[in-house]
C-alpha positions in Angstrom: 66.7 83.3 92.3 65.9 85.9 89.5 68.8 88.1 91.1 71.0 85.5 90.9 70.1 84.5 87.3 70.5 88.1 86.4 74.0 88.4 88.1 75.3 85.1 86.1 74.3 86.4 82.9 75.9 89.9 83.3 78.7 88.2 84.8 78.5 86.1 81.4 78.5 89.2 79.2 81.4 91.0 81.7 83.8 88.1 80.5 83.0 87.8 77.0 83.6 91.9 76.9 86.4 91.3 78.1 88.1 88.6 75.6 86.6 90.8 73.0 88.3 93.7 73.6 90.9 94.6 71.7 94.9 93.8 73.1 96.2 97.3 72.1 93.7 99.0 74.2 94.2 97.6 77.3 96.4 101.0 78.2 94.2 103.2 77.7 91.3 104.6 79.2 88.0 102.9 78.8 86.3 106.7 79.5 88.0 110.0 79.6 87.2 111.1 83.5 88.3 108.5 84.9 92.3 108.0 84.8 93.0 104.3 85.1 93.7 102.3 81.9 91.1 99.3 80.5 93.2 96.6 82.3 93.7 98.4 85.5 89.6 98.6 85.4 89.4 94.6 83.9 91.6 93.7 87.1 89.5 96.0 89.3 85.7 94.0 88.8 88.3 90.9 89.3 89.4 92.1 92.8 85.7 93.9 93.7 83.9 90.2 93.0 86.6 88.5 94.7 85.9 90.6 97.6 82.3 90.0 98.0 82.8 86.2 97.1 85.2 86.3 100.5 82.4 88.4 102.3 79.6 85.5 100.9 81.6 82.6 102.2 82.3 84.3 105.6 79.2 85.0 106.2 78.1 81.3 105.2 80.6 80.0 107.6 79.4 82.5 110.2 75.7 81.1 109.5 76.5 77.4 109.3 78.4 78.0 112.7 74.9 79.4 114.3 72.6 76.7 113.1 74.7 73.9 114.2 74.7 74.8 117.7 
């Protein structure tokens, strides 16, 4: 439960980051290493939670499946 609080409030802060930042950034680097620009990162968490959400609900279905037999 605490790691689940702590992921909704980061999650919280992630998206209010994210309307903060500034429009005429979004094409350039957040840091200098790496080479992909703020939005290509912003879209990248998008696609990396969407991920695990599909991994979370498979592996409910896969569960719920189990226990019903």
């Amino acid at each position: 439960q605490q790691a689940l609080q702590g992921l909704k409030l980061l999650n919280k802060e992630l998206r209010q980051a994210v309307r903060d930042f500034p429009v005429e950034r979004l094409d350039d680097p957040l840091v200098p290493e790496v080479p992909y620009t703020a939005y290509t990162q912003f879209i990248g968490v998008t696609q990396h939670n969407l991920y695990h959400a599909g991994q979370i609900a498979m592996l409910r279905r896969a569960l719920s499946a189990t226990t019903v037999v």
